[in-house]
N, C-alpha and C positions, 0 to 999 in steps of 0.2 A: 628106415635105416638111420635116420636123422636121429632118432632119441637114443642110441648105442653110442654118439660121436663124444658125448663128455667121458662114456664110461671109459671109449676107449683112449682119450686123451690120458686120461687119471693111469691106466694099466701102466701107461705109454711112459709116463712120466716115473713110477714105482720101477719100470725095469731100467731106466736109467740111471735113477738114484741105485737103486741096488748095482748094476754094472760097473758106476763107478767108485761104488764101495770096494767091489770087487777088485778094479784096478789096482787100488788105492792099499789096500793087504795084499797083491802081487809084488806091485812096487816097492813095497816097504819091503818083504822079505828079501826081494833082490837086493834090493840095497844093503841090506844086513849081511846077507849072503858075500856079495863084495867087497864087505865092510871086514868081515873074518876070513875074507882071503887073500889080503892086500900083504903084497910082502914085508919085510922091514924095512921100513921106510930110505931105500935109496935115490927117490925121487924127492921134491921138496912137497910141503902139505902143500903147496896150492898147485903143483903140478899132478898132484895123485885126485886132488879134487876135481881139477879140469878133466882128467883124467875118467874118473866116475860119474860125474856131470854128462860128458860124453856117451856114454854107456847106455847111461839111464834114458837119457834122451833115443836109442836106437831101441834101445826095449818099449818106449811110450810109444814108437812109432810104431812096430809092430804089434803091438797090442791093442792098437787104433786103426789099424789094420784089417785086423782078425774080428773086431768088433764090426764093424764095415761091411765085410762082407758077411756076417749073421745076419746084421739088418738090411743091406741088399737081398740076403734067402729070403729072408721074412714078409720083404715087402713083395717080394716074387708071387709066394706063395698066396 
């Protein structure tokens, strides 16, 4: 079993990198997403940004989340 432990360090590390590719093209669309939804601006720009800062940060959490409990399945399994 000892001679699978690098390969599977290496998977381990590729689906990571890939997951947080993943994230990383979620976030950005959300943000974009937010970005062409934001009314005309009757709040001031650094309060629209605190504003989206905010946001973004409860979407990173549950997306950190949700990845969490994949790799909790996974380690299950």
């Amino acid at each position: 079993m000892r001679c699978f432990q690098p390969e599977r360090a290496l998977i381990a590390r590729e689906i990571r990198a890939e997951r947080r590719r993943d994230l990383d093209t979620v976030l950005s669309q959300i943000a974009y997403g937010r970005m062409t939804q934001l009314p005309a601006p009757s709040f001031s720009l650094e309060a629209q940004f605190q504003i989206s800062v905010g946001k973004m940060r409860e979407d990173v959490q549950r997306a950190k989340d949700v990845q969490t409990t994949h790799i909790v399945r996974w380690l299950r399994s």
